[in-house]
N, C-alpha and C positions, 0 to 999 in steps of 0.2 A: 152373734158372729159379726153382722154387721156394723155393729160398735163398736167391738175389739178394732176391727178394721181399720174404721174412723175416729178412733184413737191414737191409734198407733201412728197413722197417718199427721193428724194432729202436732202428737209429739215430737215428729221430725223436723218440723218447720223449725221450733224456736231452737232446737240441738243444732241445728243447719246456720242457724244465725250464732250461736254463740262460737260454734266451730271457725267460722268466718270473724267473727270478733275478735276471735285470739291471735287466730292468725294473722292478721293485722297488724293487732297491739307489738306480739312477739318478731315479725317480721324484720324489723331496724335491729334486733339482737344477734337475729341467727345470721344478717348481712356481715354485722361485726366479728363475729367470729367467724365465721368465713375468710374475710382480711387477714382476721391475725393470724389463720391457718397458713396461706397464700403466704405472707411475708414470713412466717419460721419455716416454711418450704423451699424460701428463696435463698433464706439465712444458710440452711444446711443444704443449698446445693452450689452453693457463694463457698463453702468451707470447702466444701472435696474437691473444687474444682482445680485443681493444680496446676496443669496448663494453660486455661482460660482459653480453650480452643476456638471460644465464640463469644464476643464481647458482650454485653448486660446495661442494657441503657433503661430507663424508666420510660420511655417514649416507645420503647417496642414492647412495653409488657401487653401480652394478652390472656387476660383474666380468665380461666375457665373455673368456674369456683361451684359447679354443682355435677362435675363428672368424680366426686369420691363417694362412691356408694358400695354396697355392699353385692348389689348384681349389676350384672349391664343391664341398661334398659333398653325397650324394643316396643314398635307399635304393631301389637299383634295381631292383630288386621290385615296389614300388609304383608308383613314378613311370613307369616301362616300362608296367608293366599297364593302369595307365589308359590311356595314350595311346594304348594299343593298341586297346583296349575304345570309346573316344571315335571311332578312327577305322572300325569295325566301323561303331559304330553312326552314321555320318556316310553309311556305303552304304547301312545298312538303311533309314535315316530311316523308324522307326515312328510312326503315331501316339500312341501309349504306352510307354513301355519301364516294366517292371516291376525292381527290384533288390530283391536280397537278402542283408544283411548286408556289400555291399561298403563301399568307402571314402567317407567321408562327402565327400571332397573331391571324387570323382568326380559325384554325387549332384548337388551343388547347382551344383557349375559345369555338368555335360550339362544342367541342365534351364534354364537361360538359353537353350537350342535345341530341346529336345523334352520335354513333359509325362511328369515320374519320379514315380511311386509307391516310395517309399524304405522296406523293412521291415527291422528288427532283432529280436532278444529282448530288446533292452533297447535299445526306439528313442532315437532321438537328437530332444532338443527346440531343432527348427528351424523360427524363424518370422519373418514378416515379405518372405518368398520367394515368388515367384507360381512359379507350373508344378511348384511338391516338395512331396506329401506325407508326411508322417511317420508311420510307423505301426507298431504290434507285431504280430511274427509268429515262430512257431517252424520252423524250416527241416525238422523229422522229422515235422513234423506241418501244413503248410500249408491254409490255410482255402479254399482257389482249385479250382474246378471241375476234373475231368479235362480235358486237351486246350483249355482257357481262355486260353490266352496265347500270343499272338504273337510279343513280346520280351522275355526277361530274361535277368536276370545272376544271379550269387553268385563273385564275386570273391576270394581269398584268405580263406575262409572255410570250405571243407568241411574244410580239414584240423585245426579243432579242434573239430567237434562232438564232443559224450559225453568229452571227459576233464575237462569239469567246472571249464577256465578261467573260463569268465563268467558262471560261477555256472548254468549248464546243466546236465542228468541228465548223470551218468557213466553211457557206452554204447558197449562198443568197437566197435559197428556202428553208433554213431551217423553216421556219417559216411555209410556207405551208403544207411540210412534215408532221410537228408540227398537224397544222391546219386536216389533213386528216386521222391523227389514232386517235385525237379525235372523229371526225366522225366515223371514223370504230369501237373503241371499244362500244360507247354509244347505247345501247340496242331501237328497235324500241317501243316510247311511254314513252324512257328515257329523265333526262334532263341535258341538257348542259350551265354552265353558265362562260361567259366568259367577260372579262375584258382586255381592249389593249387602248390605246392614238387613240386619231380621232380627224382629223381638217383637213389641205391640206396634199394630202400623201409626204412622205418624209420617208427617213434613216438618223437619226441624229446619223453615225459612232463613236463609237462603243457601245452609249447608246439604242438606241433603234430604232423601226420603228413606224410613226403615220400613221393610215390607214383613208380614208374612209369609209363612211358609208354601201356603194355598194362593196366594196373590200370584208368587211368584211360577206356581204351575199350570195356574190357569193361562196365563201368556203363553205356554208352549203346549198347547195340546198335541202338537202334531209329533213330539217328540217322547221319544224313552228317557227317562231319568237312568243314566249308567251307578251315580255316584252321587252321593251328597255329604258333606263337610261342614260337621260346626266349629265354629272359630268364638268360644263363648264371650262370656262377661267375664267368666274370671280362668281367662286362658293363662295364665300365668302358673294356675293351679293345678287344672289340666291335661292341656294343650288340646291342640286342635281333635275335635272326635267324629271319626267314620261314623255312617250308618246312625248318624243324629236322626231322633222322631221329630214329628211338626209339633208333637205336643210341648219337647224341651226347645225347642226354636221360638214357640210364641210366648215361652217366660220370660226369654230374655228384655235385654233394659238395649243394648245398641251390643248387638253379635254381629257375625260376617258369616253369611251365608255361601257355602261353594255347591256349584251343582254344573256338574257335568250333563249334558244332555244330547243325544244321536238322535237328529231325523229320523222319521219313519217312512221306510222307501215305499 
């Protein structure tokens, strides 16, 4: 068995390079047809255009020459996580939710329905918004009282504290750190919802870390697990699945782990 393994294994390398070879060689073809797509699209929209409502200079063409596909594309990661997190907090309807370092996209559309305090290390300048404020904060080191919050998040985010991406301290325990003033500020019978890569653990320097399933619960002992959410490797196939095991969690290659979690008063 261990040789089938180590075969198989084997065999992906050079399929991996040839994959890679082709696409290379082929790559200046599929450019070129792509052009001559663009210009017989330009052609037949130069012919209907009867009025000429909007003038056509060569100097304002902007190329979009890989939006003709057969589905919309989406990174499902993100676009999963939030909806997930939206509908979390559609149950809890807090009168405050607190966020840390998640998606700015989640941020400013949740708070068209409920009052967000939005913190970064490197806030995001959003104004003109009623119900979001913007503000700086460092995740290893948060300003918020012990047991002071009722709801919050940190979204795809603990997996790059301390390697020093966004201009953060290099700290290979930043993440933990991370991990432990979550814990400390969320209030007993509060909720915490979080979102990190899961599959075999690893540091992929200086993108990110994937954790296990067990990594990630051991950081919150002090909490009930309400809810957990796989977001696989082939969500596309899928989609997002409730009531994922740790055993399909540790198959994966780079999944997105969602886990809802309540203090324990």
């Amino acid at each position: 068995m261990k040789f089938v393994v180590f075969f198989n294994k084997a065999l992906n390398w050079p399929l991996k390079f040839i994959k890679k070879f082709l696409k290379a060689i082929f790559a200046p073809f599929f450019r070129v047809k792509k052009e001559l797509w663009f210009y017989k699209t330009l052609h037949a929209y130069k012919k209907l255009d009867k009025n000429g409502r909007f003038p056509i200079y060569r100097r304002n063409f902007f190329k979009c020459l890989d939006d003709n596909t057969k589905n919309t594309g989406f990174d499902t990661h993100y676009e999963y996580h939030q909806a997930w997190a939206a509908r979390v907090l559609a149950q809890i309807n807090p009168k405050k939710h607190i966020d840390i370092s998640s998606k700015i996209t989640f941020n400013v559309v949740t708070s068209a329905f409920i009052p967000i305090e939005f913190y970064d290390f490197r806030p995001a300048k959003i104004y003109g918004l009623n119900n979001i404020e913007c503000k700086q904060a460092d995740l290893t080191n948060l300003h918020f009282g012990d047991n002071s919050i009722e709801s919050i998040s940190c979204m795809h985010t603990l997996e790059h504290i301390g390697l020093g991406r966004y201009g953060d301290k290099v700290d290979p325990m930043g993440d933990i750190r991370a991990m432990n003033e979550l814990a400390r500020v969320t209030a007993p019978g509060g909720n915490l919802l979080i979102a990190v890569p899961v599959g075999k653990p690893r540091v992929q320097f200086n993108a990110h870390r994937i954790y296990s399933h067990s990594m990630v619960l051991e950081q919150f002992k002090d909490f009930e697990l309400v809810e957990y959410a796989l977001i696989p490797d082939n969500t596309l196939e899928t989609g997002i699945i409730y009531n994922a095991t740790k055993e399909l969690t540790n198959t994966q290659t780079y999944a997105c782990g969602c886990f809802w979690f309540r203090k324990l008063k």
